[in-house]
GULODREN-855738 format. One line per field, with one value per atom (N, C-alpha, C): residue number from 1; residue in one letter; atom name; y, z, x. Coordinates in steps of 0.05 Angstrom, whole numbers, padded with zeros to 5 digits. Example, Ala and Ser with C-alpha at 12.3 -4.5 7.8 and 13.67 -1.06 7.14 Angstrom:
2
k 1,1,1,2,2,2
r A,A,A,S,S,S
a N,CA,C,N,CA,C
Y -00114,-00090,-00066,-00045,-00021,00001
Z 00156,00156,00156,00142,00143,00157
X 00264,00246,00264,00257,00273,00258
//
This chain:
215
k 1,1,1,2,2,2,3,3,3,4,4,4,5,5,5,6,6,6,7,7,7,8,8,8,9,9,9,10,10,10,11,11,11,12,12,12,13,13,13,14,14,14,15,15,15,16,16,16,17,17,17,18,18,18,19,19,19,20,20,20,21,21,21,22,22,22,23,23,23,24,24,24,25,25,25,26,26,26,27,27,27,28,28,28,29,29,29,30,30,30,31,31,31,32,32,32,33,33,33,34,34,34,35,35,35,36,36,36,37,37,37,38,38,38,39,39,39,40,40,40,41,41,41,42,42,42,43,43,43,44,44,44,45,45,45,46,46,46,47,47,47,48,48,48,49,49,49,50,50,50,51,51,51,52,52,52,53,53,53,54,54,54,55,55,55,56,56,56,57,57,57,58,58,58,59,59,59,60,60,60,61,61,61,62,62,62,63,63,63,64,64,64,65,65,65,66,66,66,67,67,67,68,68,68,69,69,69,70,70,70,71,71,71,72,72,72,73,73,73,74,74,74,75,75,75,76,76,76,77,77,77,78,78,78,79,79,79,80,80,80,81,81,81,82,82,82,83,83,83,84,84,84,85,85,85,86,86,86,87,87,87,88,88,88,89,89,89,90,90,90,91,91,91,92,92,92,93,93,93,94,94,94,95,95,95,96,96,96,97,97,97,98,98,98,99,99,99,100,100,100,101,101,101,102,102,102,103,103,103,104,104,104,105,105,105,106,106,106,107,107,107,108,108,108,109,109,109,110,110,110,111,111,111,112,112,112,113,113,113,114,114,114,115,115,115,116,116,116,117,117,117,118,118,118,119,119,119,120,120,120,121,121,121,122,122,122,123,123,123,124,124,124,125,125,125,126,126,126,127,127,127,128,128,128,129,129,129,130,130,130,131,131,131,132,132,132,133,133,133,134,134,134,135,135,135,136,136,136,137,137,137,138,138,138,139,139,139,140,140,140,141,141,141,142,142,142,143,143,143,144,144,144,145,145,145,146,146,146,147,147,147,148,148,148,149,149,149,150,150,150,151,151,151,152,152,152,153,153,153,154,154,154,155,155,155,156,156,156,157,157,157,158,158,158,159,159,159,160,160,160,161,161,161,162,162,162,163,163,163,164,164,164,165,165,165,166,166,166,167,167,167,168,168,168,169,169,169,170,170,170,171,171,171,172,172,172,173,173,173,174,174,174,175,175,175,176,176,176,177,177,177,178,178,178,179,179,179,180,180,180,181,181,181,182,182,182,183,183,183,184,184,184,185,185,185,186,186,186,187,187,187,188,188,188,189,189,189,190,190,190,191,191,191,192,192,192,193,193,193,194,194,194,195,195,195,196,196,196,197,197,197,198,198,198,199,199,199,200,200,200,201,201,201,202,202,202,203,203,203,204,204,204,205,205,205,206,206,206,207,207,207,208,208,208,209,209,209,210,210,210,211,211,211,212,212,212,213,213,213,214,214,214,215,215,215
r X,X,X,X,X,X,X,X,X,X,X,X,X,X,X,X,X,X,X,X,X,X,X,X,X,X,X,X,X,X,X,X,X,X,X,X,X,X,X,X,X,X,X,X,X,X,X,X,X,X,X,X,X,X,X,X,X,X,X,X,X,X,X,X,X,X,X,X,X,X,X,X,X,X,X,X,X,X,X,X,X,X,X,X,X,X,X,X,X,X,X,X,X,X,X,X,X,X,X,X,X,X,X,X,X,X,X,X,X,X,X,X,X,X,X,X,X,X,X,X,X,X,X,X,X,X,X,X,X,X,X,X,X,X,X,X,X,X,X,X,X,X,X,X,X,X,X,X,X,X,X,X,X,X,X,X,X,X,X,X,X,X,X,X,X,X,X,X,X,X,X,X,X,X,X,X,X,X,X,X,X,X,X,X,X,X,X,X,X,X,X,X,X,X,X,X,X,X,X,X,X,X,X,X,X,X,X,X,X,X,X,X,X,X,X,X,X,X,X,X,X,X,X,X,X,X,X,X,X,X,X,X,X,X,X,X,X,X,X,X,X,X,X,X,X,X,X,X,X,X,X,X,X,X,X,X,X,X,X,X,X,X,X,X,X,X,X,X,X,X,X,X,X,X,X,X,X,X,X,X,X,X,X,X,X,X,X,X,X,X,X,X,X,X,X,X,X,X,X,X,X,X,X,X,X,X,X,X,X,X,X,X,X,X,X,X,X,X,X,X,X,X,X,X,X,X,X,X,X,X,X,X,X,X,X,X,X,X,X,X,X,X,X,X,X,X,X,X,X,X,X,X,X,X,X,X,X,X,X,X,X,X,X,X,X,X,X,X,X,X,X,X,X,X,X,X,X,X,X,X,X,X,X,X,X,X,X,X,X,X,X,X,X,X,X,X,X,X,X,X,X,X,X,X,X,X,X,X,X,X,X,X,X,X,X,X,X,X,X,X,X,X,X,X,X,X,X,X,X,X,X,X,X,X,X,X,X,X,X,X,X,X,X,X,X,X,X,X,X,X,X,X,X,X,X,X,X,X,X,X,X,X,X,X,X,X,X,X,X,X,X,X,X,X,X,X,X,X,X,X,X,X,X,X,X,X,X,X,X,X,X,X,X,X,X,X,X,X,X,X,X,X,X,X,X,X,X,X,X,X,X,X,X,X,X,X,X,X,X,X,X,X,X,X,X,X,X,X,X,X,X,X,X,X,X,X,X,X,X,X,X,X,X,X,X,X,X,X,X,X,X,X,X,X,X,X,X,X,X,X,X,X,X,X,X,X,X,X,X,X,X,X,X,X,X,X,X,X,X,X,X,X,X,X,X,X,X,X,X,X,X,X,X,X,X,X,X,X,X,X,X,X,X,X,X,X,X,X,X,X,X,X,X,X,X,X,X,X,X,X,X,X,X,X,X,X,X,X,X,X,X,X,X,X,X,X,X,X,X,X,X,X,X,X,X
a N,CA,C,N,CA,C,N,CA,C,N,CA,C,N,CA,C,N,CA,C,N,CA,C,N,CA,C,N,CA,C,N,CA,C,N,CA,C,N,CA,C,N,CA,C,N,CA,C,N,CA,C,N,CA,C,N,CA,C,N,CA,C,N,CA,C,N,CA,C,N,CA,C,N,CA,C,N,CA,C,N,CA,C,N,CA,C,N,CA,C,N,CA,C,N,CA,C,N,CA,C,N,CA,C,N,CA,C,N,CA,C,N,CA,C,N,CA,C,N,CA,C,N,CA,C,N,CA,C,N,CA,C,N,CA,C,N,CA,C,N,CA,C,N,CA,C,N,CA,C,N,CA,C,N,CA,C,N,CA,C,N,CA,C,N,CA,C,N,CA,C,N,CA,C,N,CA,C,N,CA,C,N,CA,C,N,CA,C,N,CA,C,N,CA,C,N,CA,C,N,CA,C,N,CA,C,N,CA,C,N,CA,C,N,CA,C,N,CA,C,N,CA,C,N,CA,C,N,CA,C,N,CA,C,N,CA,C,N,CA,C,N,CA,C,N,CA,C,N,CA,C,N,CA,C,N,CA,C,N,CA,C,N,CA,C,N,CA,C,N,CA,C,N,CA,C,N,CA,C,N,CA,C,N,CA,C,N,CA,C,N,CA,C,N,CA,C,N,CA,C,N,CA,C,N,CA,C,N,CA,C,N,CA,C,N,CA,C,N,CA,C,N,CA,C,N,CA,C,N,CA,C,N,CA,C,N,CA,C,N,CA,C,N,CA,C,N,CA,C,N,CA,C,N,CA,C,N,CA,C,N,CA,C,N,CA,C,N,CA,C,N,CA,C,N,CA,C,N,CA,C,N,CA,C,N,CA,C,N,CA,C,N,CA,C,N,CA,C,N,CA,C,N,CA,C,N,CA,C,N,CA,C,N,CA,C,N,CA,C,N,CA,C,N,CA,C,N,CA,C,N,CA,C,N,CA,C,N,CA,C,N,CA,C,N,CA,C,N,CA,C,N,CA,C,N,CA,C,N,CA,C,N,CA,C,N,CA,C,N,CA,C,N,CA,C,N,CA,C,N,CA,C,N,CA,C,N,CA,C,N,CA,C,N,CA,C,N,CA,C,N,CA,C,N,CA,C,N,CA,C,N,CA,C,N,CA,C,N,CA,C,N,CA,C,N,CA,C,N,CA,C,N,CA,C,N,CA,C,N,CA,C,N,CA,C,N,CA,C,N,CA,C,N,CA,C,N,CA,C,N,CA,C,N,CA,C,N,CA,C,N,CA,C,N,CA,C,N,CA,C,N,CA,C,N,CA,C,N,CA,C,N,CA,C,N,CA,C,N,CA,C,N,CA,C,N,CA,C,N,CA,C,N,CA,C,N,CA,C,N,CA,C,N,CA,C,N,CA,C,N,CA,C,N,CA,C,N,CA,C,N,CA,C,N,CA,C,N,CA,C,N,CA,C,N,CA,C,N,CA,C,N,CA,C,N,CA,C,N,CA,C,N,CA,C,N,CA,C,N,CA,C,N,CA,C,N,CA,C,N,CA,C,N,CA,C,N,CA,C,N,CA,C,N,CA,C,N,CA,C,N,CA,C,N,CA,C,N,CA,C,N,CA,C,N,CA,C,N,CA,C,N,CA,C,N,CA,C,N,CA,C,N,CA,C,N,CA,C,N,CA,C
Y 00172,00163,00140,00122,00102,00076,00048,00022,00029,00013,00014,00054,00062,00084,00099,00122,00135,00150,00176,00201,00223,00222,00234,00256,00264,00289,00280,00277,00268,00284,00310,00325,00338,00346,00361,00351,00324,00308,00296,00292,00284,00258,00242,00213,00198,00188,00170,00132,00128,00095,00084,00067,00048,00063,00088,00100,00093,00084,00065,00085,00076,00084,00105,00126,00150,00169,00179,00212,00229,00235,00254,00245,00224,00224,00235,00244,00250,00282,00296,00326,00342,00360,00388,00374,00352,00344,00362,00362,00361,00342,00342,00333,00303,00281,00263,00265,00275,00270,00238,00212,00197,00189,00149,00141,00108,00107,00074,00056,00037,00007,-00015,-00032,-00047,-00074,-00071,-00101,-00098,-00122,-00118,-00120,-00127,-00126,-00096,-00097,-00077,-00046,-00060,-00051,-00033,-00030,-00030,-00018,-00026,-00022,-00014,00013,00022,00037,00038,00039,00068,00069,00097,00117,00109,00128,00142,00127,00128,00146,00136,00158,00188,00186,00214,00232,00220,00234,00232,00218,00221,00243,00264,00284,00277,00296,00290,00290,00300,00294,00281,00258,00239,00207,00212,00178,00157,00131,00116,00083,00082,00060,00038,00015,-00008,-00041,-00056,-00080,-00091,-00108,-00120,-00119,-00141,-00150,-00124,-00108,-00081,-00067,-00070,-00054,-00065,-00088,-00108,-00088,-00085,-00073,-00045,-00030,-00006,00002,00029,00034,00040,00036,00041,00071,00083,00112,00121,00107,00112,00106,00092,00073,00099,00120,00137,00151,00139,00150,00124,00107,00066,00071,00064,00048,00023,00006,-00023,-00032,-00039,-00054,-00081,-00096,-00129,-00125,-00142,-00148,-00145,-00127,-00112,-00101,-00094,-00064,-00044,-00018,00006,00031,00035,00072,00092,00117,00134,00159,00175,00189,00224,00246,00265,00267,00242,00256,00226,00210,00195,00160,00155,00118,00108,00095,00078,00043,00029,00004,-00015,-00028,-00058,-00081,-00086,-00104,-00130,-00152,-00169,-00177,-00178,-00176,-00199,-00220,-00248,-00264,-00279,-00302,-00317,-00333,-00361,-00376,-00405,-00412,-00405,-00416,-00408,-00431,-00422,-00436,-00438,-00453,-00448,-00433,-00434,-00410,-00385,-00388,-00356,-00339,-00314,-00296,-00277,-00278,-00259,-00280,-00289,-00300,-00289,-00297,-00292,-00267,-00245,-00245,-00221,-00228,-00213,-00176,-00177,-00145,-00137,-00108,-00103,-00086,-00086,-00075,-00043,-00028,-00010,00017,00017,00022,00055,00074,00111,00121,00118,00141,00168,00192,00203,00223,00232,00230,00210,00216,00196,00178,00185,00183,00153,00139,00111,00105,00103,00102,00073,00063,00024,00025,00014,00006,-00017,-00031,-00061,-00082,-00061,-00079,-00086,-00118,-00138,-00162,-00172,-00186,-00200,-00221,-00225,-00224,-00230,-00224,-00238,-00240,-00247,-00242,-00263,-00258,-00227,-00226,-00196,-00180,-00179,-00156,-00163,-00178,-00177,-00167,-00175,-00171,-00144,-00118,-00093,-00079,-00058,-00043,-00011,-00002,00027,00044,00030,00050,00062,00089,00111,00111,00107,00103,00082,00060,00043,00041,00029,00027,-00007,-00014,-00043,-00055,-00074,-00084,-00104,-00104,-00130,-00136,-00156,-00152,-00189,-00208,-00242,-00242,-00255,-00273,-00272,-00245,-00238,-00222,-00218,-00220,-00228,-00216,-00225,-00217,-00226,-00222,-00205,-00187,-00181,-00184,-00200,-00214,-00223,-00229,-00238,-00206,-00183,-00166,-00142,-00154,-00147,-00155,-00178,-00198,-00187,-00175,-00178,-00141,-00135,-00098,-00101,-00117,-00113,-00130,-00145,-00153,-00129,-00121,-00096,-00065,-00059,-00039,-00014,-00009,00021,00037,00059,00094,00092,00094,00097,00076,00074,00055,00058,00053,00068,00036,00028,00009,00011,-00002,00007,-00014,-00016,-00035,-00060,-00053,-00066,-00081,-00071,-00082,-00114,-00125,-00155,-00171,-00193,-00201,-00205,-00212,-00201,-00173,-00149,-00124,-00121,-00093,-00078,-00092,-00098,-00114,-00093,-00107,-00092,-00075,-00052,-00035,-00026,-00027,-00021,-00041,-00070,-00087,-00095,-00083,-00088,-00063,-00039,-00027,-00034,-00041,-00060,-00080,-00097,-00120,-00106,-00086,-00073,-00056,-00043,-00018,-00044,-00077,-00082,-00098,-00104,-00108,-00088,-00071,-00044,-00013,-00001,00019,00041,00043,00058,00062,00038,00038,00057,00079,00099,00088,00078,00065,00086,00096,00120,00107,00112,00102,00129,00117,00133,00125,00140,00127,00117,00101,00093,00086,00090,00074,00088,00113,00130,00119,00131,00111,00089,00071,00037,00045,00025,00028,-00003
Z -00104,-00127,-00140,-00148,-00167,-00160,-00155,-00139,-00123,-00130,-00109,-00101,-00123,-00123,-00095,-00081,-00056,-00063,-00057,-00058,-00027,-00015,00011,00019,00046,00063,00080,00087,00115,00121,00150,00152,00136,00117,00093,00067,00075,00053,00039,00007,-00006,-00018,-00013,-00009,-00032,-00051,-00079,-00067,-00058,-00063,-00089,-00106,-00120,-00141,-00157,-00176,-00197,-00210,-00238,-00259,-00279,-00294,-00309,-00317,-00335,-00325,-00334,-00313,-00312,-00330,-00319,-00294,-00275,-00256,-00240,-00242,-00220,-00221,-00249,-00261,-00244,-00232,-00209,-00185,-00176,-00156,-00154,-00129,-00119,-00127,-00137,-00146,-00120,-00122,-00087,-00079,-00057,-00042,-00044,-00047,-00039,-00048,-00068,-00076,-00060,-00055,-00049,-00068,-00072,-00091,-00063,-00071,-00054,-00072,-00102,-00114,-00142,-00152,-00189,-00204,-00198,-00210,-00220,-00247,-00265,-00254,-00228,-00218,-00198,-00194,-00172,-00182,-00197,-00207,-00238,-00233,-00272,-00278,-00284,-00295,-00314,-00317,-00339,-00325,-00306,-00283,-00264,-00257,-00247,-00254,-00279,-00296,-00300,-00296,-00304,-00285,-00257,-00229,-00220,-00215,-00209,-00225,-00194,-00199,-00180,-00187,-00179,-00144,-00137,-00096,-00095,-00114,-00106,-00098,-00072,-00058,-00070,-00072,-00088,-00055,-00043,-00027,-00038,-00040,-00051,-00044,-00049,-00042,-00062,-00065,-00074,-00110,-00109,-00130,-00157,-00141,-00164,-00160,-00145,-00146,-00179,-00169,-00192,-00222,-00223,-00248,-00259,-00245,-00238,-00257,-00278,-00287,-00262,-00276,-00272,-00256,-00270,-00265,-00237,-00230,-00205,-00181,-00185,-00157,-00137,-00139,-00123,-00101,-00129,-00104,-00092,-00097,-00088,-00062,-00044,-00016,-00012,-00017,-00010,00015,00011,00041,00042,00055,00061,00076,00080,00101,00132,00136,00171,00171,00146,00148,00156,00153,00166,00157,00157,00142,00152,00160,00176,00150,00138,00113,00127,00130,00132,00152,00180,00202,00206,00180,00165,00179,00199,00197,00182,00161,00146,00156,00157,00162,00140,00131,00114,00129,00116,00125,00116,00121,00102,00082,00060,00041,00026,00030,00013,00017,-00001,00000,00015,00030,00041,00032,00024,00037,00026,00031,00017,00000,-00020,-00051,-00059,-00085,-00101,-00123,-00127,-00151,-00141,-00113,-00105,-00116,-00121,-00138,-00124,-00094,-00074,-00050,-00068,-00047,-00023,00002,00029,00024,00030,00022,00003,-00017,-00054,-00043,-00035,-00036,-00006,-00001,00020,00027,00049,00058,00068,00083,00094,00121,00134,00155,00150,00152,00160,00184,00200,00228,00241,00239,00250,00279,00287,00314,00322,00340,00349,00316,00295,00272,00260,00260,00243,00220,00195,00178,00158,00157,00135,00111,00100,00074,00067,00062,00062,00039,00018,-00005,-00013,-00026,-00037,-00016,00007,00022,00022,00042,00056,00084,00101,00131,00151,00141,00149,00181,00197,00221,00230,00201,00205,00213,00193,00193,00216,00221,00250,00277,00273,00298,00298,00281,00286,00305,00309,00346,00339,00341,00347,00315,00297,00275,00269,00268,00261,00234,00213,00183,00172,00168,00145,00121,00103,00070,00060,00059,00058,00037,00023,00001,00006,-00021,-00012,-00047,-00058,-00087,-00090,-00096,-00100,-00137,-00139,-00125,-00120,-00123,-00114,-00086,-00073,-00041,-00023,-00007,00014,-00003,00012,00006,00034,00019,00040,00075,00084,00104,00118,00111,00117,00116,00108,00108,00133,00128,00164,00182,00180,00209,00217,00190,00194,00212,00201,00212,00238,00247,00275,00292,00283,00296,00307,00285,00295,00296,00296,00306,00303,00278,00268,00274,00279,00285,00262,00232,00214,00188,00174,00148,00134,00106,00077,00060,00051,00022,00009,-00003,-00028,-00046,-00069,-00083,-00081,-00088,-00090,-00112,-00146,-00161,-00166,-00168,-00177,-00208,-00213,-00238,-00241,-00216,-00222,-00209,-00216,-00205,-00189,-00170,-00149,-00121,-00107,-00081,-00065,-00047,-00038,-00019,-00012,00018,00028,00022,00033,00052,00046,00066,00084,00075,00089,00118,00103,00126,00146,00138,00161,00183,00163,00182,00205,00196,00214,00233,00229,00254,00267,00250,00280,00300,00288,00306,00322,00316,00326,00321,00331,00328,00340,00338,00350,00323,00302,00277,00258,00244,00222,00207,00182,00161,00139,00131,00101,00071,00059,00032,00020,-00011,-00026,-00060,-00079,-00112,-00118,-00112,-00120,-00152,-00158,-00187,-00202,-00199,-00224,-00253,-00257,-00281,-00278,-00258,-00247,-00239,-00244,-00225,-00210
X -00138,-00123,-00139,-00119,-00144,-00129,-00144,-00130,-00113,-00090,-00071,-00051,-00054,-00041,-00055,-00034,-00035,-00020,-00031,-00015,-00019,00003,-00005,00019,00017,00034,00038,00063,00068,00098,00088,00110,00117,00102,00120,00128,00120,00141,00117,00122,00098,00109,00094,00098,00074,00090,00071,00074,00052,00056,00044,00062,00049,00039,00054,00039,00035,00017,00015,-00006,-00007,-00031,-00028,-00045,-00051,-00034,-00012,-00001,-00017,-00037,-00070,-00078,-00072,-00079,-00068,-00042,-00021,-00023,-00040,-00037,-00039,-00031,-00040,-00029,-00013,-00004,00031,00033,00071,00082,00108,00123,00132,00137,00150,00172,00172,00198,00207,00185,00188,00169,00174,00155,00170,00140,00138,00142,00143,00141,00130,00106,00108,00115,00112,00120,00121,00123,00128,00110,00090,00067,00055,00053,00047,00019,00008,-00016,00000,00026,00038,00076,00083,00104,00096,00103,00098,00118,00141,00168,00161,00137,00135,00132,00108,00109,00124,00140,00159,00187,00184,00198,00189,00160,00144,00150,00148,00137,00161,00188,00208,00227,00236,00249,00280,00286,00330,00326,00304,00311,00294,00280,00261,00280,00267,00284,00254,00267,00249,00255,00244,00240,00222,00238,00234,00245,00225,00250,00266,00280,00292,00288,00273,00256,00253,00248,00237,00259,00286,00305,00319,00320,00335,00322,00294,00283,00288,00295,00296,00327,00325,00347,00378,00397,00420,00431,00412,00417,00402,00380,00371,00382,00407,00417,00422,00422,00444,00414,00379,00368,00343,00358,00338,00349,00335,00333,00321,00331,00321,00310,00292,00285,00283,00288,00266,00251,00240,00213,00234,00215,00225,00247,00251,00266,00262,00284,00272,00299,00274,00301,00285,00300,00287,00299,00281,00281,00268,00288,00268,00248,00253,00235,00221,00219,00196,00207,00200,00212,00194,00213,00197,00193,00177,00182,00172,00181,00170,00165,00142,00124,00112,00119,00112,00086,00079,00056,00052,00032,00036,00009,00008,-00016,-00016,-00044,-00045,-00068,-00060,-00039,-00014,00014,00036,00041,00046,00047,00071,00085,00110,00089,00067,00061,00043,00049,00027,00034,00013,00020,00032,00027,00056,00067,00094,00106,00108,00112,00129,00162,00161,00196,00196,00170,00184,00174,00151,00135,00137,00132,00128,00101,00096,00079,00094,00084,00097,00085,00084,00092,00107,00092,00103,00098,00119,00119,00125,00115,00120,00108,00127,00106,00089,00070,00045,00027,00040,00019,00042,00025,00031,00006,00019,00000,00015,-00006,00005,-00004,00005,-00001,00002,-00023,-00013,-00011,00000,00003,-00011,00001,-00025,-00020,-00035,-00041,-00064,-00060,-00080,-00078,-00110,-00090,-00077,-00053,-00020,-00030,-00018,-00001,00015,00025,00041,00027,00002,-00018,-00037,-00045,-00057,-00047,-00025,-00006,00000,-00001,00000,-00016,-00005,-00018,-00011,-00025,-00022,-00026,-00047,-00043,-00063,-00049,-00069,-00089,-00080,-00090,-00082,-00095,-00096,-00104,-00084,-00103,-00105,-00126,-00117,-00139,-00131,-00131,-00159,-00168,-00188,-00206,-00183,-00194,-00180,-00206,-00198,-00201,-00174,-00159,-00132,-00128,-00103,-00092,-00119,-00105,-00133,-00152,-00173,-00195,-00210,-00244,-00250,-00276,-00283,-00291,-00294,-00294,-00265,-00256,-00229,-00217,-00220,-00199,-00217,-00245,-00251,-00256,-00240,-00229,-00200,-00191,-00154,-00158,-00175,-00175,-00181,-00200,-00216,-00187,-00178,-00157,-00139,-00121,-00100,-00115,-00140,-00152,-00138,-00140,-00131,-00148,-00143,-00163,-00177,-00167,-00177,-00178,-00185,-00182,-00201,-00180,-00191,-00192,-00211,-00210,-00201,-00178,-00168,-00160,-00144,-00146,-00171,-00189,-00207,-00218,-00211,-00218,-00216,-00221,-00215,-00225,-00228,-00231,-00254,-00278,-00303,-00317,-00302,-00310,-00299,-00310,-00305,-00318,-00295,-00315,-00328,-00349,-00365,-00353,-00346,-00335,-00356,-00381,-00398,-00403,-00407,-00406,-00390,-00364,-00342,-00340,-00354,-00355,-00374,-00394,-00410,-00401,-00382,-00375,-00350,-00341,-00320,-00338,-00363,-00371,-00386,-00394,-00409,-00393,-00376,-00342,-00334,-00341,-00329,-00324,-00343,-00352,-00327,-00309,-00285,-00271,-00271,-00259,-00270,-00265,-00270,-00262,-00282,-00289,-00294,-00273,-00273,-00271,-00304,-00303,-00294,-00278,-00273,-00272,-00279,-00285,-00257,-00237,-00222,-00223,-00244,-00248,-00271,-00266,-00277,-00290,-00321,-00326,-00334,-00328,-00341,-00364,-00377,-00408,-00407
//
């Protein structure tokens, strides 16, 4: 997909995180059983989108914050979460996960509380999504995940380095770069995969063009 956007299968169930942007991106895809929100930010919450790709059995899991934004007419299919929540959807435990800046600020641009991260289980398969972070306690402290997608774009969540200290910490099977763009370009994942295989060569480090057209 493109930045933060994720389009995946899990069980059957077709699952949109964070769909923003062009609907030519979403063209020749399944319709979602289920779209993520991890926050309000326009990169991340796109209200048009949402409207495009949302169909009558689409559940929309969200926190708070972006519930509040969200038309009237959708309430019957919002699931709210906070941080360390959990709703079990279709097979699917969902978990939220806390997503935020440090240090912690009165003007960070992700408070403690507002976004979530998120957490999909089924069977032996745990797959995260970690928002817009940095690496949180929360996110370190994770164990057992199969696929990660994790962010690494300054100055609005880690730098490279720091987001492969936060991986080698909670030691996922797999992990994908994503949201990477930032205000001076695309950070490097090439180096980032480096600093993760010489940490640890057990970690599967999957690049992908998140950003079509960038050089």
């Amino acid at each position: 997909m493109e930045h933060a956007s994720v389009v995946f299968t899990v069980a059957g169930n077709v699952i949109y995180a964070d769909p923003a942007g062009k609907k030519e991106l979403f063209k020749g895809l399944a319709a979602p059983d289920f779209i993520l929100i991890t926050d309000i930010h326009g990169d991340h919450f796109d209200s048009s989108a949402v409207a495009t790709l949302k169909t009558a059995k689409t559940k929309l899991i969200v926190p708070q914050t972006v519930a509040d934004k969200l038309p009237a007419a959708y309430k019957p299919s919002v699931i709210v979460l906070k941080n360390f929540g959990v709703t079990t959807q279709n097979g699917i435990t969902i978990n939220a996960i806390p997503m935020y800046n440090l240090p912690e600020t009165p003007d960070s641009k992700h408070p403690k509380g507002r976004g979530n991260g998120y957490i999909l289980t089924v069977g032996g398969t745990r797959i995260y999504l970690s928002g817009d972070t940095q690496g949180i306690p929360e996110m370190r402290s994770l164990r057992n995940i199969s696929v990660a997608f994790v962010c690494m774009n300054l100055p609005y969540t880690m730098d490279v380095p720091e987001a492969a200290d936060a991986v080698l910490a909670f030691k996922p099977k797999i992990v994908y770069p994503y949201h990477y763009r930032g205000q001076k370009g695309l950070s490097d994942v090439n180096a980032f995969k480096e600093k993760v295989n010489a940490g640890s060569k057990a970690i599967e480090v999957r690049l992908r063009n998140w950003y079509p057209g960038s050089k």
